[in-house]
DSSP file (Angstrom, degrees, kcal/mol; ACC not computed):
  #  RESIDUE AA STRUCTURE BP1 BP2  ACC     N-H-->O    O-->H-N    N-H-->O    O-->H-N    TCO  KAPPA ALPHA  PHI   PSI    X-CA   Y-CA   Z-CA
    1    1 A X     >        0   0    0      0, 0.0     4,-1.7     0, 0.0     3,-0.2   0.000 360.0 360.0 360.0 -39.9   48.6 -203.1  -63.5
    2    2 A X  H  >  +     0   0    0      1,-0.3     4,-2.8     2,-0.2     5,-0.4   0.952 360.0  64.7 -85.3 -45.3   44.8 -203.1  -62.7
    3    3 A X  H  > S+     0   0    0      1,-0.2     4,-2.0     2,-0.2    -1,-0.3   0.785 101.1  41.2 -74.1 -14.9   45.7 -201.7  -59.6
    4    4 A X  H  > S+     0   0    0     -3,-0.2     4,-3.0     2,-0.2    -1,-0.2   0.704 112.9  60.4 -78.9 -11.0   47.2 -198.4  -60.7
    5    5 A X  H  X S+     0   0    0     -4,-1.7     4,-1.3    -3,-0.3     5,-0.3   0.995 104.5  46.0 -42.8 -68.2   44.2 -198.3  -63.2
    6    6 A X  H  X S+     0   0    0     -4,-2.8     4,-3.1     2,-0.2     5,-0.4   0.968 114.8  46.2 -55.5 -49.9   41.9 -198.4  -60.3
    7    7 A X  H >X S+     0   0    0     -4,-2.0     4,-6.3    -5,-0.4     3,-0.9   0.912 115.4  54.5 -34.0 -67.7   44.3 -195.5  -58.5
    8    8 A X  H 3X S+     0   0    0     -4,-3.0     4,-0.9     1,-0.3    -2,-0.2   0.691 109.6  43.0   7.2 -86.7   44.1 -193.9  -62.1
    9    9 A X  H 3X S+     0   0    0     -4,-1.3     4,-0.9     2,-0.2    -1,-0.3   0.461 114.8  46.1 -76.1 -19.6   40.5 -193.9  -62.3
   10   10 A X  H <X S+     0   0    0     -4,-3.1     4,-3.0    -3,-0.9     5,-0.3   0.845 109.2  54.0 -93.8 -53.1   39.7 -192.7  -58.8
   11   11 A X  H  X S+     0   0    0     -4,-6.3     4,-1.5    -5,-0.4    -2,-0.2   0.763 108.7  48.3 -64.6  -6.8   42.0 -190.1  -58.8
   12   12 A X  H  X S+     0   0    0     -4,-0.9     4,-2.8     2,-0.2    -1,-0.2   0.782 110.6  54.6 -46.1 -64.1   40.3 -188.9  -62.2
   13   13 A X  H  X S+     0   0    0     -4,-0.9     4,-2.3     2,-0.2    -2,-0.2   0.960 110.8  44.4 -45.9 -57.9   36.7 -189.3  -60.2
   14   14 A X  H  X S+     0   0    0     -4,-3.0     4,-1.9     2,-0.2    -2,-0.2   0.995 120.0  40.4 -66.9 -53.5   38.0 -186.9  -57.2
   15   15 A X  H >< S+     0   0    0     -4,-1.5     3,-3.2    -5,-0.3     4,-0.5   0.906 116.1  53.6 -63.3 -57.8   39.7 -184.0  -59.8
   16   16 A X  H >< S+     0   0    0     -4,-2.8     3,-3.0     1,-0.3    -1,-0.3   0.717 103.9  51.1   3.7 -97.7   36.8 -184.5  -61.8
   17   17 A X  H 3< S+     0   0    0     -4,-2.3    -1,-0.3     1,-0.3    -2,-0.2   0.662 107.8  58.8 -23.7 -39.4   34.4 -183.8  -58.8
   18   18 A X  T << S+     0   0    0     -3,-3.2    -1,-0.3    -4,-1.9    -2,-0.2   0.559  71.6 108.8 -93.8  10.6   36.4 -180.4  -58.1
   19   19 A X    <   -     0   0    0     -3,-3.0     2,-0.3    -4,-0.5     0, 0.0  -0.511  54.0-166.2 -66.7 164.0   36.0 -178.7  -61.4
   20   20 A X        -     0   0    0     -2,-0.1     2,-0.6     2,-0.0    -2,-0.0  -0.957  11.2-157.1-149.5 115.1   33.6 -175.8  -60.6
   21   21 A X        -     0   0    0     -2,-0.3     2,-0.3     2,-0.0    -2,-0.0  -0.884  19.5-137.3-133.6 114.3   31.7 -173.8  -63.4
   22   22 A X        +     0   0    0     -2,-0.6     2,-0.3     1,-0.1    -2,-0.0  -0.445  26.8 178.8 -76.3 130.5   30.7 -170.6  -62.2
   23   23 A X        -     0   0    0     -2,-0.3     2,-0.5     3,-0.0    -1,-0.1  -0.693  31.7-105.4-122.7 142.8   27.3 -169.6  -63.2
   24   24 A X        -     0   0    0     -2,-0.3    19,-0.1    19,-0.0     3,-0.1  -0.752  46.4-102.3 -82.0 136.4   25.2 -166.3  -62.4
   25   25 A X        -     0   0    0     -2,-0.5    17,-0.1    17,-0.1     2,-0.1  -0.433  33.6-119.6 -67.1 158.4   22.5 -166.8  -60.0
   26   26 A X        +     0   0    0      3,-0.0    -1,-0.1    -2,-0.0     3,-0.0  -0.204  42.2 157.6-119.1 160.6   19.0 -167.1  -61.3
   27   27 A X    >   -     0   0    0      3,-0.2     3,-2.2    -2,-0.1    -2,-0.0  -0.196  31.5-154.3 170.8  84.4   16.7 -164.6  -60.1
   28   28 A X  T 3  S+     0   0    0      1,-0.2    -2,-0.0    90,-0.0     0, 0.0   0.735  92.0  64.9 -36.7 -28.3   13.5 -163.9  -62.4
   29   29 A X  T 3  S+     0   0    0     89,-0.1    90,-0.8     2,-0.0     2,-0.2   0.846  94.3  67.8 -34.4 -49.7   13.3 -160.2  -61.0
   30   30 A X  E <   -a  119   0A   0     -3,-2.2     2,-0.4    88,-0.2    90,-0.2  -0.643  61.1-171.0-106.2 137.4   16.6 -159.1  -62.5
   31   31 A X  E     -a  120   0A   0     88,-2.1    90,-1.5    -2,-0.2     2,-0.2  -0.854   4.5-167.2-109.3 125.3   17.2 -158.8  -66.3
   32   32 A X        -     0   0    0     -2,-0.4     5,-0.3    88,-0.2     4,-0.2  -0.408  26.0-117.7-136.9  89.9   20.5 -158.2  -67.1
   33   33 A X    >>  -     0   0    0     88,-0.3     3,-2.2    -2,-0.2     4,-1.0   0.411  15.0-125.1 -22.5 144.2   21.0 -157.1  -70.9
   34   34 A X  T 34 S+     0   0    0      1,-0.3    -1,-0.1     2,-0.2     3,-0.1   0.874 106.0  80.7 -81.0 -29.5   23.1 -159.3  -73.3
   35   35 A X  T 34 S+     0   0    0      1,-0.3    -1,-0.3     2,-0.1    -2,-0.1   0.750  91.7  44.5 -11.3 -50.3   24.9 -156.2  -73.7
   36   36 A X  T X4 S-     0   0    0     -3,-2.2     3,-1.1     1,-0.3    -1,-0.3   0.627  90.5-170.8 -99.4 -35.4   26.7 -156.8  -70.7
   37   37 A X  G ><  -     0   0    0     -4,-1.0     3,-0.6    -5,-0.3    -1,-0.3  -0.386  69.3 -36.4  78.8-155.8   27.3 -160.7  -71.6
   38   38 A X  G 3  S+     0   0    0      1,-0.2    -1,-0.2    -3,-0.1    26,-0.1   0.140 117.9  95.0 -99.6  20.3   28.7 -162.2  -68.4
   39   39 A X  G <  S+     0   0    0     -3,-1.1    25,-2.0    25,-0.1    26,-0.7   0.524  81.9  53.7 -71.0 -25.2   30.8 -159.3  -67.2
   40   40 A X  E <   -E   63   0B   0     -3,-0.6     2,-0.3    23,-0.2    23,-0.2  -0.912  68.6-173.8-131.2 137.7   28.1 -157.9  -64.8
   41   41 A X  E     -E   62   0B   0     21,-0.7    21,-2.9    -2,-0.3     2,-0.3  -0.890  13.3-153.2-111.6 107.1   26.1 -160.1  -61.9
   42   42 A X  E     +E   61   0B   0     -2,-0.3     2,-0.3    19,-0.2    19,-0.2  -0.772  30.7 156.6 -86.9 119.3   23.1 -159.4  -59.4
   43   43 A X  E     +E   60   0B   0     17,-2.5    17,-1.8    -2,-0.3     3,-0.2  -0.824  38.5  54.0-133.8-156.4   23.3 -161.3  -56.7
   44   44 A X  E     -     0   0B   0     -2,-0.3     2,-1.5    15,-0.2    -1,-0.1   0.983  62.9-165.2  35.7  69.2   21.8 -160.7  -53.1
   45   45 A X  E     +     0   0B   0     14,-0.2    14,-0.2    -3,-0.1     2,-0.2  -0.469  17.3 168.8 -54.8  78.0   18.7 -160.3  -54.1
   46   46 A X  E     +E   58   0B   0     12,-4.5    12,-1.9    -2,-1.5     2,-0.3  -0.755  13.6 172.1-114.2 169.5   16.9 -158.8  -51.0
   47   47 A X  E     +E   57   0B   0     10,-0.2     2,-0.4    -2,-0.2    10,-0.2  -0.887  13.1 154.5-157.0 123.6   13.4 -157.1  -50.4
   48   48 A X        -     0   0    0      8,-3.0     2,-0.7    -2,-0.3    -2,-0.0  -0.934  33.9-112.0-148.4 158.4   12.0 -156.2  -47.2
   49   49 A X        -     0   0    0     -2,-0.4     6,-0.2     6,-0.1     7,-0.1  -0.792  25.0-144.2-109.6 133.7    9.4 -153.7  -45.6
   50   50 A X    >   -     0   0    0      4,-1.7     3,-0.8    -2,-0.7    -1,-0.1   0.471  35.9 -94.4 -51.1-168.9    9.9 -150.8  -43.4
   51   51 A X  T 3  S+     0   0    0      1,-0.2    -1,-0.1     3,-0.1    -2,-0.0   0.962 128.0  55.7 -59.8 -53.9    8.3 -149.3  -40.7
   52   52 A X  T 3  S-     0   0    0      1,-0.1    -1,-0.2     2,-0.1    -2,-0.1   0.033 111.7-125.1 -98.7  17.1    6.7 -147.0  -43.2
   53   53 A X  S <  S+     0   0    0     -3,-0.8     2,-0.9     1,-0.2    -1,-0.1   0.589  71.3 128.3  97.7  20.4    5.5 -150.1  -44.9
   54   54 A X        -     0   0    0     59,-0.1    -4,-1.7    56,-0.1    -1,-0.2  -0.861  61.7-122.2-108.1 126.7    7.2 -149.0  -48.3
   55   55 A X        -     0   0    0     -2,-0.9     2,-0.3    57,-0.4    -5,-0.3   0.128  21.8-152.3 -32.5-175.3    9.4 -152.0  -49.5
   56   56 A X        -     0   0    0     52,-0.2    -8,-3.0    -7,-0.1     2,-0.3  -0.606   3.4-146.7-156.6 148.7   13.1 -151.5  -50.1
   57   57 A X  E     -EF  47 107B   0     50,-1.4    50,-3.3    -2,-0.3     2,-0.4  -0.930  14.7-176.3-135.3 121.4   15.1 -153.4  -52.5
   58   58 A X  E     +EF  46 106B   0    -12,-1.9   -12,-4.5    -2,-0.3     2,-0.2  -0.976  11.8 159.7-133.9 135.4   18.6 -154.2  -51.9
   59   59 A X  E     - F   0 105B   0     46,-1.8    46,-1.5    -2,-0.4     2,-0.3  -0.714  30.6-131.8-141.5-178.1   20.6 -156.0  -54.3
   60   60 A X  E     -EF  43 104B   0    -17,-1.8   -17,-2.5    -2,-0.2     2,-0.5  -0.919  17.4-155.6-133.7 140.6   24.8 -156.4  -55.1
   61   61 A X  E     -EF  42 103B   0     42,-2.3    42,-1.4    -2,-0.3     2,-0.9  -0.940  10.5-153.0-129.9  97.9   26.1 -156.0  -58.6
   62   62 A X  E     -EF  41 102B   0    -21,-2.9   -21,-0.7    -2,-0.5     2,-0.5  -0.728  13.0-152.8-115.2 136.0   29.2 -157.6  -59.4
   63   63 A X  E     -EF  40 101B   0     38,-2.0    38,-1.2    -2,-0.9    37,-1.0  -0.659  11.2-178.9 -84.8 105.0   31.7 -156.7  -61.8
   64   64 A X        +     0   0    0    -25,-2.0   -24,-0.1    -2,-0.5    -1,-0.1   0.489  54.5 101.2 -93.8  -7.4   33.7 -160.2  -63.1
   65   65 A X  S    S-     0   0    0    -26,-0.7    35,-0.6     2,-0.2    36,-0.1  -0.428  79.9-126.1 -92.4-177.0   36.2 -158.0  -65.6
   66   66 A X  S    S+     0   0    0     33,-0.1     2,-0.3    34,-0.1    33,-0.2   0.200  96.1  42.1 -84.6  16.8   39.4 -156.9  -65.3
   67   67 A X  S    S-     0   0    0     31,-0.2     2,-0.2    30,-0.0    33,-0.2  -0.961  98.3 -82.6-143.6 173.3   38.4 -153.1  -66.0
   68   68 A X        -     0   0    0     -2,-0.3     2,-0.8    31,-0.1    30,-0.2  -0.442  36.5-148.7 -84.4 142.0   35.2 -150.9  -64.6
   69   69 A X  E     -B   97   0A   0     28,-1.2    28,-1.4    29,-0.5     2,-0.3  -0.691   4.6-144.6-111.2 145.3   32.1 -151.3  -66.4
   70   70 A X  E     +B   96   0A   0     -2,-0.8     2,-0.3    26,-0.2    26,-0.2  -0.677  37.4 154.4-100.0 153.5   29.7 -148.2  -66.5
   71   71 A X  E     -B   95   0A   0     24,-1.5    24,-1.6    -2,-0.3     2,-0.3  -0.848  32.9-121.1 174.7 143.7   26.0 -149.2  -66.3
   72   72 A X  E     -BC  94 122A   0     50,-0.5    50,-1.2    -2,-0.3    22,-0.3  -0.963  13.0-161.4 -67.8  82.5   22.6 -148.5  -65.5
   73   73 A X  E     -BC  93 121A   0     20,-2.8    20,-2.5    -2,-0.3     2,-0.2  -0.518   3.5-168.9-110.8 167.4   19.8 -149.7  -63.6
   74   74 A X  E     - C   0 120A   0     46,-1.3    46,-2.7    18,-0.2     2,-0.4  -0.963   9.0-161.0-128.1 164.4   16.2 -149.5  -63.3
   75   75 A X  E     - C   0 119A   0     14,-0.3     2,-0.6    -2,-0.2    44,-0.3  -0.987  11.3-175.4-135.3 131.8   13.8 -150.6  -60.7
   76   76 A X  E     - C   0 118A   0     42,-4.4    42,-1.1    -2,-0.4     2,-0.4  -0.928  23.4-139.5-131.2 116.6   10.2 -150.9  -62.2
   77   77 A X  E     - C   0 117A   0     -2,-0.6     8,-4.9     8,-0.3     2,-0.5  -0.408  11.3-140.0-103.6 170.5    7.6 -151.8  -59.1
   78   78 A X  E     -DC  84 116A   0     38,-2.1    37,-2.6    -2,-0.4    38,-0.8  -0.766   5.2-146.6-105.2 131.1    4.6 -153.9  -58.6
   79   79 A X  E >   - C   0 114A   0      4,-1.7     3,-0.8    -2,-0.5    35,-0.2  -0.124  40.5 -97.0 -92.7-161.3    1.6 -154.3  -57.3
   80   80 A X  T 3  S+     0   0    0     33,-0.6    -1,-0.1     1,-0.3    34,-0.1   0.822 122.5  57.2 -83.6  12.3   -0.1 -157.0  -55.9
   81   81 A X  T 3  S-     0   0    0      2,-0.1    -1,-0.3     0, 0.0     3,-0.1   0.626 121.5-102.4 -92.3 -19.8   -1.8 -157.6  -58.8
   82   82 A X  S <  S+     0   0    0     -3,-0.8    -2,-0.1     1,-0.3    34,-0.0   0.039  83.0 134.0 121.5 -13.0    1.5 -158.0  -60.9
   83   83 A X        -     0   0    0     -5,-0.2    -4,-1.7     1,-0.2     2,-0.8   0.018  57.1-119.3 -76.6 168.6    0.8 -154.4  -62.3
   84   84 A X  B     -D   78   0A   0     -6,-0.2     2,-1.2    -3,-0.1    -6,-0.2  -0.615  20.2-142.7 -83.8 124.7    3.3 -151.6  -62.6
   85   85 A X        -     0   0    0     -8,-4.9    -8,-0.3    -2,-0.8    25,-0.2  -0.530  23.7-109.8-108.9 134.3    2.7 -148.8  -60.8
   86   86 A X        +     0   0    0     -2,-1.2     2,-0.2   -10,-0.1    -1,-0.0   0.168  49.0 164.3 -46.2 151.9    3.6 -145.6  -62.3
   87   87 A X        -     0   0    0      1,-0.1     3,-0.5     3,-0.1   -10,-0.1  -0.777  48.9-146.7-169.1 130.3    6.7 -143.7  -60.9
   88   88 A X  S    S+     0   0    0      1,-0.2    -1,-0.1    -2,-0.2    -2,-0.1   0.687 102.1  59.9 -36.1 -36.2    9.2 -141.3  -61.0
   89   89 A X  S    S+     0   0    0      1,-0.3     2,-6.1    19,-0.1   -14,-0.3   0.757  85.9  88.8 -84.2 -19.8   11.9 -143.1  -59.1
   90   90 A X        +     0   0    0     -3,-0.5     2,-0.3   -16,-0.1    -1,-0.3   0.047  65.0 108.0 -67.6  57.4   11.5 -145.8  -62.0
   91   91 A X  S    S-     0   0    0     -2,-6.1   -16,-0.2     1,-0.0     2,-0.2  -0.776  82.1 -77.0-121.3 152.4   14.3 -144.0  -64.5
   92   92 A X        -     0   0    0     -2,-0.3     2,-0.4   -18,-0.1   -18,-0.2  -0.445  44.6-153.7 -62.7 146.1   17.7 -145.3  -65.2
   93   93 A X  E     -B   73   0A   0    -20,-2.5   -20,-2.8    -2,-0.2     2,-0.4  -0.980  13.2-122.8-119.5 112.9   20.3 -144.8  -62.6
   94   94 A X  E     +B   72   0A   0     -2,-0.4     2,-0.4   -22,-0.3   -22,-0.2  -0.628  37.9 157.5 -55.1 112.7   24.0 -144.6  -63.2
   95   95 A X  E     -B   71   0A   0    -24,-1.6   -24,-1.5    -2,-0.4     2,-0.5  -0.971  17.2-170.8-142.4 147.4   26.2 -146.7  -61.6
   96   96 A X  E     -B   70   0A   0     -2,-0.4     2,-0.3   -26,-0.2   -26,-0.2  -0.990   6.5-160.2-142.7 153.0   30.0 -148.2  -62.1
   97   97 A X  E     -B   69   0A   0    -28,-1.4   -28,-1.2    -2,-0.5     5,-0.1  -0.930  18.3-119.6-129.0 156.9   31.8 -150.8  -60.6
   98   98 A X    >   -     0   0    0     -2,-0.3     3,-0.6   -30,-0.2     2,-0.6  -0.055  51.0 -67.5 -67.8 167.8   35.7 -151.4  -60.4
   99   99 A X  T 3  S-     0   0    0    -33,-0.2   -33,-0.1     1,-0.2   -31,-0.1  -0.736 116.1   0.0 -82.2 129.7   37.4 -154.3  -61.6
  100  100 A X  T 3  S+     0   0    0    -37,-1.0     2,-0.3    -2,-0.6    -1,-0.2   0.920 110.7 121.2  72.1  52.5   36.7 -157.5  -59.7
  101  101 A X  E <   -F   63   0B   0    -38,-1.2   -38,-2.0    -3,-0.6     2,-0.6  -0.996  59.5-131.4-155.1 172.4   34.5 -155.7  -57.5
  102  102 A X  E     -F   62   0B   0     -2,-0.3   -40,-0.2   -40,-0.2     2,-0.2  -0.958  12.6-164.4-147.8 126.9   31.1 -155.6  -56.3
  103  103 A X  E     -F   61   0B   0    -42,-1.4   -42,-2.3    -2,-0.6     2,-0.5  -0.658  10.0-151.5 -73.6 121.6   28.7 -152.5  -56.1
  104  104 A X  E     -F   60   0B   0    -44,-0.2     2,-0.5    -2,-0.2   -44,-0.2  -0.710  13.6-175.7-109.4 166.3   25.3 -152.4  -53.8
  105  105 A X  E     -F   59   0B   0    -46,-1.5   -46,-1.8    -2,-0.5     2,-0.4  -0.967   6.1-160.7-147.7 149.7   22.3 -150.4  -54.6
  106  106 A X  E     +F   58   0B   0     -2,-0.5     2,-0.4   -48,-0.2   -48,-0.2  -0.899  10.3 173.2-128.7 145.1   19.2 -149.7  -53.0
  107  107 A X  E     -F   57   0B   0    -50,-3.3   -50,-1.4    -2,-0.4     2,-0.4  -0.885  15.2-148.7-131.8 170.7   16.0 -148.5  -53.9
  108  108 A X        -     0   0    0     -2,-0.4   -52,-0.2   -52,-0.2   -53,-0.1  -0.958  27.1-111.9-150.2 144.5   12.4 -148.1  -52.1
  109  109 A X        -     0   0    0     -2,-0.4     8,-0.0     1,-0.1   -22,-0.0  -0.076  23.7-125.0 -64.3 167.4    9.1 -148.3  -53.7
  110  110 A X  S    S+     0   0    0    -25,-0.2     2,-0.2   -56,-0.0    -1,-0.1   0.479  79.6  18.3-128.8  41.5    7.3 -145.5  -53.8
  111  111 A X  S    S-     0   0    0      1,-0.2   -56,-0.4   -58,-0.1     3,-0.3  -0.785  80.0-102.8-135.5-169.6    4.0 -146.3  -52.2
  112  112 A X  S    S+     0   0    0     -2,-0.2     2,-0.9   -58,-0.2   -57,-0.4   0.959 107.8  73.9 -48.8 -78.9    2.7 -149.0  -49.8
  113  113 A X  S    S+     0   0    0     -3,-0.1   -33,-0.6   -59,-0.1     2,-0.2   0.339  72.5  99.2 -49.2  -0.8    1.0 -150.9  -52.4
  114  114 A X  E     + C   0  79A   0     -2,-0.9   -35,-0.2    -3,-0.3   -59,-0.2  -0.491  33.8 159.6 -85.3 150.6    4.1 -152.3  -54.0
  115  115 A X  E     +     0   0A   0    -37,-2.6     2,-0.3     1,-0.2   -36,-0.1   0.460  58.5  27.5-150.2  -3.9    4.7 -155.4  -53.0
  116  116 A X  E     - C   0  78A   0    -38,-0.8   -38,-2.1     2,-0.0     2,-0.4  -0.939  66.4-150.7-157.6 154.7    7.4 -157.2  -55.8
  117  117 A X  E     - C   0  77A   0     -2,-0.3     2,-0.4   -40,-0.2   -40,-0.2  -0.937  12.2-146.3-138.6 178.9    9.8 -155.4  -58.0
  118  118 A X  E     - C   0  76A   0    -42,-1.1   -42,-4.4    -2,-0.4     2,-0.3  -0.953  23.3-169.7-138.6 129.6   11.6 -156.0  -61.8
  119  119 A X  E     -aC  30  75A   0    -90,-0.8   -88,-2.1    -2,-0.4     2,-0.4  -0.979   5.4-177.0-124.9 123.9   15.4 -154.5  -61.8
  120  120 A X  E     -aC  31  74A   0    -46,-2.7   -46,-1.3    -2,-0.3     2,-0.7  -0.960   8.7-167.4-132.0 141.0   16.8 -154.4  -65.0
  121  121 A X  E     + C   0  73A   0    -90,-1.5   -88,-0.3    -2,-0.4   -48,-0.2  -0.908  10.6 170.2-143.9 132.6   20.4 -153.3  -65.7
  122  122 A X  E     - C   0  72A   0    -50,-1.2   -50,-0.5    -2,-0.7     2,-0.2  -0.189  46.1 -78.8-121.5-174.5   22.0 -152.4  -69.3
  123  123 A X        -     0   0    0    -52,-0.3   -52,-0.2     1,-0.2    -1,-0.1  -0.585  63.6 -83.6 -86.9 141.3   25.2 -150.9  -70.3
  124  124 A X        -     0   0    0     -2,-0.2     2,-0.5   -29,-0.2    -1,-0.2   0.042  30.2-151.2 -51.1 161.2   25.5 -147.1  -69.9
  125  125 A X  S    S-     0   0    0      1,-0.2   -54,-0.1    -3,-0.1    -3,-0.0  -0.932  86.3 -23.5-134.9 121.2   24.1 -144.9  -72.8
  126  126 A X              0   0    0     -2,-0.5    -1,-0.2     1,-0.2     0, 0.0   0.834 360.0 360.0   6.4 102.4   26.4 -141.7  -72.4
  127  127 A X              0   0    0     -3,-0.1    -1,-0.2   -32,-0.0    -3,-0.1  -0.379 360.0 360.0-138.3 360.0   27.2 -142.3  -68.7
């Protein structure tokens, strides 16, 4: 008797161990509007500089429902001071992704001085 308790209880311990509870990856940069709830994910967060010394920001946006969700982004940049610096390129952008599928986008700052970015991404507003 104690020993299929023990069995019991270790095999309880291993299934235990293999539950998994999928989480969005953290990334202070990226806002993602409660709008979107947990249907929408940024991950691959990347930022790197060119030749021409202007950042580019490359990110993946993945879509966890079963139907395509229309959405928006913005990319708002920084200097090194934390500050924003004004820009055109900073406007919402239209984007959709399928269902179960994952969308990239890229952007690039649009001077030198940028050095950090904030990407924020909402549900469309008549997209």
């Amino acid at each position: 008797m104690k020993k299929r308790m023990l069995y019991l209880l270790s095999a309880l311990a291993v299934c235990a161990g293999c539950v998994s509870y999928r989480t969005p990856p953290e990334d202070r940069r990226v806002t993602v509007s409660p709008d979107l709830g947990a249907s929408v994910w940024v991950t691959d967060v990347r930022l790197a500089k060119a030749q021409s010394q202007h950042c580019t920001l490359q990110a993946n946006v993945a879509n966890n429902t079963g139907g395509v969700v229309r959405m928006e982004y913005k990319v708002v940049w920084l200097d090194s001071d934390g500050a924003e610096i004004p820009s055109v390129v900073s406007t919402w952008q239209p984007m959709s992704a399928a269902a179960r599928n994952v969308v990239g986008l890229t952007a690039t700052a649009p001077s030198p001085e940028a050095v950090d970015f904030r990407l924020y991404v909402q549900e469309a507003k008549g997209y």
